[in-house]
C-alpha positions in Angstrom: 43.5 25.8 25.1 41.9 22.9 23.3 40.2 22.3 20.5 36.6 22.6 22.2 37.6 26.2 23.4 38.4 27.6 20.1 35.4 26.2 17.8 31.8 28.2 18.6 29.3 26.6 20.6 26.6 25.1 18.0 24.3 24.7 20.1 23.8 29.2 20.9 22.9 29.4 17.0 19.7 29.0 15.2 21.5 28.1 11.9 25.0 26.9 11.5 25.7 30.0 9.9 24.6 32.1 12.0 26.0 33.6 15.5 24.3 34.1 18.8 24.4 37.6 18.1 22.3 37.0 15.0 25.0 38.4 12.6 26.7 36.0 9.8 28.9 33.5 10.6 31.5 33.1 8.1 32.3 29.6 7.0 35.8 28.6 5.5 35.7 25.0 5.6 39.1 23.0 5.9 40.3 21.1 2.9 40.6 17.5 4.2 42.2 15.1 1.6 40.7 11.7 1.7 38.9 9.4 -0.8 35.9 11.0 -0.6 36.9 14.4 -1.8 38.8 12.8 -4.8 36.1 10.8 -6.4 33.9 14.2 -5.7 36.4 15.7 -7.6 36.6 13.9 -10.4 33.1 13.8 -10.8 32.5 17.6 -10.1 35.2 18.2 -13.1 33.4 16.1 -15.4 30.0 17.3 -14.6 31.7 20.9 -14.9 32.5 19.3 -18.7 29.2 17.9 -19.5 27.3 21.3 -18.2 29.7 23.5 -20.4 29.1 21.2 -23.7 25.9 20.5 -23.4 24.7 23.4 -24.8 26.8 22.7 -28.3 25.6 19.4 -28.7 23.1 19.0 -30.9 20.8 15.1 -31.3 20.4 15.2 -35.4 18.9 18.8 -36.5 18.1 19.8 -32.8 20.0 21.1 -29.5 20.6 18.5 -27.6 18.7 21.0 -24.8 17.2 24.0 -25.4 14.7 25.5 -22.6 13.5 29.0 -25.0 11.3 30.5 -22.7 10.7 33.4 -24.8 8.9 31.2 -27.4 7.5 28.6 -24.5 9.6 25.5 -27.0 11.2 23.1 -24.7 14.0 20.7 -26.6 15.4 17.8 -25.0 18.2 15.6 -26.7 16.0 16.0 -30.0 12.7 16.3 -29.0 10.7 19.7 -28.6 7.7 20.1 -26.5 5.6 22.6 -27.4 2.5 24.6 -24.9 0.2 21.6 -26.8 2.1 19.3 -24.9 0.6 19.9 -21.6 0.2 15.8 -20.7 3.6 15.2 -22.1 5.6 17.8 -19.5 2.9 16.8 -17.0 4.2 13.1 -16.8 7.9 14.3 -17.3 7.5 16.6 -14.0 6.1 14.0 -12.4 8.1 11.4 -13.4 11.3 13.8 -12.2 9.4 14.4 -8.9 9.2 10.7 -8.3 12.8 10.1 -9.4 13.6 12.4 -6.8 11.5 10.6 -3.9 13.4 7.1 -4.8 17.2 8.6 -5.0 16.2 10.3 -1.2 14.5 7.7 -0.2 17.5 5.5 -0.8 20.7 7.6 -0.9 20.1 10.4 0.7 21.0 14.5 -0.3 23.2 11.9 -2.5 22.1 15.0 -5.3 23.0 17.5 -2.9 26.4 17.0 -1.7 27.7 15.4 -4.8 26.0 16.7 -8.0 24.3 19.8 -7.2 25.7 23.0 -9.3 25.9 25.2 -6.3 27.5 22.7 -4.4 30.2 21.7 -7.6 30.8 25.3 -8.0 31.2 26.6 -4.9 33.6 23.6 -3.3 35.4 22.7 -6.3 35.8 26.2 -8.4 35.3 28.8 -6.4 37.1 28.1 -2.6 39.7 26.5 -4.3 40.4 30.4 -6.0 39.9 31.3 -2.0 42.1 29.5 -1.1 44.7 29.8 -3.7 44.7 33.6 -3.0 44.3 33.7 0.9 46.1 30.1 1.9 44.3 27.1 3.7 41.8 28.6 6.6 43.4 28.7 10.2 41.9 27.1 13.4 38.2 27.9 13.7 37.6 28.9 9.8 40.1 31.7 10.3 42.0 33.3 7.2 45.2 31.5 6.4 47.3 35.0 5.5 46.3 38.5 6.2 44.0 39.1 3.5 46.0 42.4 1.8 44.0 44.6 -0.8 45.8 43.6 -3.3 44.7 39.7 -2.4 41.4 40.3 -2.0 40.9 42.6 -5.5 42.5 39.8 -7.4 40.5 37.0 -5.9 37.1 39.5 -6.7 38.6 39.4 -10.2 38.7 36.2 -10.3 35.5 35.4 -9.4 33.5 37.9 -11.5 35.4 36.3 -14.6 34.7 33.0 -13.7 30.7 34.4 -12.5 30.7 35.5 -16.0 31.6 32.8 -18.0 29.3 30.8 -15.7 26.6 32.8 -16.3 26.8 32.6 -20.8 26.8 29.0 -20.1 24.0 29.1 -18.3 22.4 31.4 -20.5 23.2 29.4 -23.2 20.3 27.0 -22.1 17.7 29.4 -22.6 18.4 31.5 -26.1 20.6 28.7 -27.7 24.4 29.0 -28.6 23.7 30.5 -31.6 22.2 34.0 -30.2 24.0 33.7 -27.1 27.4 34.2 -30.0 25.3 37.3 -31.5 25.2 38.5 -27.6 28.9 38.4 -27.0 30.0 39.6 -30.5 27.9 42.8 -30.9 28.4 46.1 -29.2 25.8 46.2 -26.3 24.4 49.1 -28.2 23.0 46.7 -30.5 21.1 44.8 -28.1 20.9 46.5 -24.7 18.3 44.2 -23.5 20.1 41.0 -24.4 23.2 42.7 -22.5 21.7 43.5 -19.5 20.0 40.0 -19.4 23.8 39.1 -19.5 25.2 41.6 -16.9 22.2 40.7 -14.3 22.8 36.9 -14.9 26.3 37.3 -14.1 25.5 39.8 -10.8 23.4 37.0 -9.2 26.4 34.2 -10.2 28.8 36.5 -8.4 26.7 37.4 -5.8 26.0 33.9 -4.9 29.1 32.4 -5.3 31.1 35.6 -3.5 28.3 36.2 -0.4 25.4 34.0 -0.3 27.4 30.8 -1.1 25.8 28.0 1.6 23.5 30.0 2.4 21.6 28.7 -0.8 21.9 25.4 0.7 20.7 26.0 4.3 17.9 29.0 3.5 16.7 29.2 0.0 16.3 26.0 -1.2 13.9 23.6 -0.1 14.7 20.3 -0.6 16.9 20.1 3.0 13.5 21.1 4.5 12.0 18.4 2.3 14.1 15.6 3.7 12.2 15.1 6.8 9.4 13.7 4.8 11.6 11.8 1.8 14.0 10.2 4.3 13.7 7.3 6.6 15.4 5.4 9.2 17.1 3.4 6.3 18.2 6.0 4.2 22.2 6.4 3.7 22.9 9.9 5.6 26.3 10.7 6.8 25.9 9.5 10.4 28.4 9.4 13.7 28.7 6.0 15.2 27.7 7.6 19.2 28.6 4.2 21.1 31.6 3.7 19.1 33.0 7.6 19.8 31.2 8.4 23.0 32.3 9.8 25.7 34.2 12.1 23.9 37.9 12.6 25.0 41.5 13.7 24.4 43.1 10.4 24.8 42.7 7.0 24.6 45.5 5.7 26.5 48.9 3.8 24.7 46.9 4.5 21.1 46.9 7.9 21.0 49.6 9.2 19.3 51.0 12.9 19.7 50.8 14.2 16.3 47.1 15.3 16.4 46.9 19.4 16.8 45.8 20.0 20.4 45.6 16.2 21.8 48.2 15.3 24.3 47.7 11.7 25.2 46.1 10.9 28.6 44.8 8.1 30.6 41.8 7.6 28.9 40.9 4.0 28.5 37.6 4.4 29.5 36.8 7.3 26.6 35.4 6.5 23.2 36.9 6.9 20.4 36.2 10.6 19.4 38.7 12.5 20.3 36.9 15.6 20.2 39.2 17.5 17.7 36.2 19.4 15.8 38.2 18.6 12.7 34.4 17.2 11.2 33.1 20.8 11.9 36.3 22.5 10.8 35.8 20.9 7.4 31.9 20.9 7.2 31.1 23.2 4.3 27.7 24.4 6.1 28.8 24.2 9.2 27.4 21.6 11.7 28.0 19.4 14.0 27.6 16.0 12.3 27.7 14.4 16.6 25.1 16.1 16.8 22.9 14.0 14.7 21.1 14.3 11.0 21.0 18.0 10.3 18.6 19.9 7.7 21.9 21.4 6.5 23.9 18.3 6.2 24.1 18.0 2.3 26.0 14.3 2.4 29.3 15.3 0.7 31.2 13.4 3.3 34.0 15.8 4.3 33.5 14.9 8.0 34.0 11.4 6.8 37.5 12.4 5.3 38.1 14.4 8.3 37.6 11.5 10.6 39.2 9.1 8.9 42.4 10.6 9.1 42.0 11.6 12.3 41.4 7.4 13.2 44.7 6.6 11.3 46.9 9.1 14.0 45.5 7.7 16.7 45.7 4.2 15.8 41.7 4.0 15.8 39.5 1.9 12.7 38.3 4.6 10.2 34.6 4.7 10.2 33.7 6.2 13.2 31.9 8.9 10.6 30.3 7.0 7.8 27.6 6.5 5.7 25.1 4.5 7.3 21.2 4.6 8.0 19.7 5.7 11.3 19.0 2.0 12.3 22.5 0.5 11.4 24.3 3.2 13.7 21.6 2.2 16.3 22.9 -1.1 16.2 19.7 -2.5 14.4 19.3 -4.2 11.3 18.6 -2.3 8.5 16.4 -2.6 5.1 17.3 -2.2 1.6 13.9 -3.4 0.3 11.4 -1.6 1.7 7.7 -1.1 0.5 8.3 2.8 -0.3 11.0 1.5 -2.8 8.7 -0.3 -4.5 6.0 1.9 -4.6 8.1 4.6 -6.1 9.8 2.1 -8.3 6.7 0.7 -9.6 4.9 4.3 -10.3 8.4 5.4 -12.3 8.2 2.5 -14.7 4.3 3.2 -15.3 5.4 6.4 -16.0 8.5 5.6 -18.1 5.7 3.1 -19.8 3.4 6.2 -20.3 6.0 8.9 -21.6 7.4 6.5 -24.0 4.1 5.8 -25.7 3.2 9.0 -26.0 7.0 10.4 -27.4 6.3 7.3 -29.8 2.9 8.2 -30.9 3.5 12.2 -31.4 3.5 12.9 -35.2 6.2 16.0 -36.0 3.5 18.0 -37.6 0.1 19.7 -35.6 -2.6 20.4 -37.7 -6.0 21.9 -36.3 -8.9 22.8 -38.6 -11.3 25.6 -37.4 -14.7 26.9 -38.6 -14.4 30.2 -40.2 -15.0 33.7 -39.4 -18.7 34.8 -40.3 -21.2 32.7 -41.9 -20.9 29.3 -41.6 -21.6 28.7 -45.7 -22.1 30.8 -48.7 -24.3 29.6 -51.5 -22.1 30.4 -54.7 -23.2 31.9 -58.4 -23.1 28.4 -59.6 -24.6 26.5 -57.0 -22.4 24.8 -54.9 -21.9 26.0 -50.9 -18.8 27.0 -49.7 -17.8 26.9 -46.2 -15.0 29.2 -44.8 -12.5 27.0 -42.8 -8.9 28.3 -40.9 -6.4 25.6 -41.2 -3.5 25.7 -38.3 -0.3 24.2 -38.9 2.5 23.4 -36.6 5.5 21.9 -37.7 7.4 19.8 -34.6 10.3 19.4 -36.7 13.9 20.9 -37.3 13.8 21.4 -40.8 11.5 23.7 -42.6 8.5 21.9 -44.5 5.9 22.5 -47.3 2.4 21.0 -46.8 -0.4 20.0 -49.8 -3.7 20.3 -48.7 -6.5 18.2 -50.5 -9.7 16.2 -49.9 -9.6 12.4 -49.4 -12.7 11.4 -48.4 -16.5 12.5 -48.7 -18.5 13.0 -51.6 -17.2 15.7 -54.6 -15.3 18.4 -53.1 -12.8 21.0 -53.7 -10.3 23.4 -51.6 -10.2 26.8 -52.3 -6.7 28.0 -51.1 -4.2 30.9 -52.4 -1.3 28.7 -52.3 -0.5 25.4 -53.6 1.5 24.5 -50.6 2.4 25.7 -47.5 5.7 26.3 -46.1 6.5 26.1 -42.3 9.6 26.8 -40.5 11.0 24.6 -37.8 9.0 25.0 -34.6 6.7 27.3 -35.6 2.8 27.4 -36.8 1.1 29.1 -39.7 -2.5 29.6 -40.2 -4.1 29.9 -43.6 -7.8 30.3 -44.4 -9.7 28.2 -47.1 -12.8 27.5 -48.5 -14.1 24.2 -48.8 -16.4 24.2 -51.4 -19.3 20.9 -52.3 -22.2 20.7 -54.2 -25.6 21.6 -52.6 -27.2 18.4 -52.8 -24.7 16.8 -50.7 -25.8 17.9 -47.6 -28.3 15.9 -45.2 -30.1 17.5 -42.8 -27.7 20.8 -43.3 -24.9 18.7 -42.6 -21.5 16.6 -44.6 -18.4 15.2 -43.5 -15.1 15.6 -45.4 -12.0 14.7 -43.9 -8.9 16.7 -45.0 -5.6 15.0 -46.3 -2.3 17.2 -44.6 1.3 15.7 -46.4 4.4 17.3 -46.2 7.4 16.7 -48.8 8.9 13.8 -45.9 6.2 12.2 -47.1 4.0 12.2 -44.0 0.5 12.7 -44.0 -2.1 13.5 -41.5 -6.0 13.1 -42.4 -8.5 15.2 -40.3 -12.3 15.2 -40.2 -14.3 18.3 -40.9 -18.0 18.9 -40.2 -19.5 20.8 -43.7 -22.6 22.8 -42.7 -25.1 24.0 -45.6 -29.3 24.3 -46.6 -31.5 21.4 -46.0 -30.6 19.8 -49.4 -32.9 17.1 -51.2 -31.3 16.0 -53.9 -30.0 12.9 -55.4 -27.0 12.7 -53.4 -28.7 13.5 -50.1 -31.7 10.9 -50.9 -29.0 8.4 -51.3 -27.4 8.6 -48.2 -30.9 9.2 -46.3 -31.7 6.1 -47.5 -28.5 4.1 -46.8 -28.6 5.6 -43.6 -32.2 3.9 -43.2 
């Protein structure tokens, strides 16, 4: 029987991972050694290292990331964007977005099939457990041993401790190492939401990583679907050189060399240089046909290219035959690196690199809005003078808590009427006092005076803020002045 008898016709199923019959098809990709999968490796380990620390690092008095929900505070290697910071996050997301276009546009699902979480995970933690427990996969994805009870409890074991300490690090993102330490040290009694925050995070990891697996790849996530539009014909993609490999054949006369699993060599001069071993679907991890040509599940990660190359050393064949290419070069055309896309996408990520940074540069560490009282707008005092009722707002940016003065620095005599001297404000958060700001009658023109408001902190920052003073249709001295000045 050959090899094209035992692997599933691709071309009965809707999705590669599913059957003619519309019930699952169950992928256990092979393992194919090559250099490829090593530098994947390597890189998958020490993303696997940067994802687990991240969450301890910290950039001065700040996480080095920090994404609190709960308290909408958004920290990123030192800097916290607050619900205020809607044009901030707006170019950031945008800025992302674009950075995504330009890596497609010129590498491919380079993300996918190399850096993606679900895709580190799942082919370098979690199969490797698979197959540790049930052996390399047969012919056709099949199990390499009987999978016993005993086999199959201990690899579930496996997997829901590794789901869970997946899921705290992944947790630890959101509510910060610090609570995330509270979480895992207290009874669950204590915090019975926090625990079942845990115990659901870790269901979905297990879940995903035990069932779903590439099903996240080819069905619930979008960007495959997104390639058709962010791709183009000179794109990198894993690609399969057609005139090179076609027709495909179990032979290619004196080269072919006996020690290939189901290939006998045969008179085949005229056949290309596939031998039609379905090793590159064997070894797929979503289960295509890479001969068939660019795939919405193909997530780039090569292992065809491994699996091919290998195959090209047996049979005395130049490796390649699999590679990564664009659609024009495997066409035979000449392809493009510098294309106008590129530059369009280049030049709109360095207006918005431009645009973020001056922004980031110009942000101050300390909010402060001044609003107009509750009630009347003024009150006419035993002495005089008119006060007017004012709610002062203070946010403090930083990571270390801070006491604000409050006093007038410009305007004509005034005074601030305010139960405390200063006013302390914990990292990240606001506090809103009221005060009175209190001037003499015959400063007003018109019913009207401007103040402006002096905000320092003990870092010795200061932030100044005009304030509109409303009060009677004064005469005086003061307000004849400046009617006159104003003439």
């Amino acid at each position: 029987m050959t090899a094209s008898h035992v692997l599933p016709n691709s071309s009965d199923r809707v999705l590669s991972t599913l059957n003619s019959d519309g019930s699952r098809r169950w992928l256990r990709p092979r393992l194919s050694p090559g250099r490829f999968v090593y530098a994947r490796r390597i890189l998958a380990w020490a993303l696997i290292a940067i994802f687990t620390l991240l969450p301890f690092l910290r950039v001065g008095h700040a996480p080095a990331v920090l994404l609190d929900i709960a308290k909408r505070q958004f920290t990123l290697f030192g800097k916290t964007f607050l619900p205020t910071d809607t044009v901030l996050l707006a170019v950031l997301l945008v800025g992302i977005v674009v950075t995504v276009f330009l890596i497609t546009a010129v590498l491919g699902r380079v993300w996918c099939g190399w850096a993606c979480p679900q895709t580190v995970y799942l082919e370098f933690v979690y199969r490797p457990i698979e197959r540790f427990f049930e052996g390399p996969p047969g012919r056709g994805g099949t199990l390499g041993r009987k999978a016993s009870g005993a086999r199959t409890a201990a690899k579930l074991l496996v997997y829901l401790l590794v789901s869970m300490g997946l899921a705290h690090t992944f947790l630890s993102y959101f509510v910060g190492v610090q609570n995330l330490r509270l979480w895992m040290t207290q009874s669950p009694v204590d915090h019975p939401t926090s625990f079942a925050i845990m115990a659901a995070t870790t269901g979905l990891m297990f879940f995903d990583f035990t069932w779903f697996r590439e099903q996240t790849c080819i069905v619930a996530c979008p960007y495959g679907r997104l390639q058709a539009v962010l791709l183009d014909a000179n794109s990198l993609i894993v690609s399969y050189d057609p005139k090179r490999g076609e027709p495909r054949g179990h032979g290619r006369g004196a080269h072919v060399k006996p020690i290939v699993e189901n290939v006998v060599p045969a008179e085949r001069a005229a056949k290309g240089d596939c031998i039609d071993c379905g090793l590159c679907v064997e070894t797929c991890p979503t289960g295509i046909d890479i001969r068939e040509g660019l795939r919405m599940e193909c997530i780039g990660c090569a292992q065809c290219i491994d699996a091919c190359d290998s195959v090209m050393a047996k049979v005395d064949r130049p490796a390649g035959l699999i590679r990564y290419s664009s659609q024009l070069r495997i066409l035979g055309e000449r392809g493009r690196v510098a294309r106008p896309r590129l530059f369009v996408y280049a030049g709109v990520l360095v207006v918005i690199a431009v645009v973020f940074s001056v922004l980031v540069s110009q942000a101050k560490d300390t909010d402060v809005t001044l609003l107009r009282g509750m009630g009347v707008p003024f009150t006419e005092l035993a002495n005089g003078e008119i006060a007017n009722p004012a709610r002062l707002k203070i946010t403090n940016r930083g990571h270390l808590p801070r006491s604000y003065r409050v006093e007038i620095s410009g305007g004509a005599p005034a005074r601030i009427v305010l139960d405390e001297k200063s006013v302390t404000v914990q990292p990240t958060a606001s506090v809103t006092r009221g005060l009175l700001i209190v001037v003499p009658a015959a400063s007003f023109v018109m019913g009207k005076h401007e103040v402006r408001l002096r905000i320092s902190d003990d870092q010795r920052s200061s932030t100044e803020v005009a304030y509109r003073l409303l009060g009677p249709y004064s005469v005086g001295p003061i307000a004849k002045e400046k009617a006159g000045a104003s003439q």
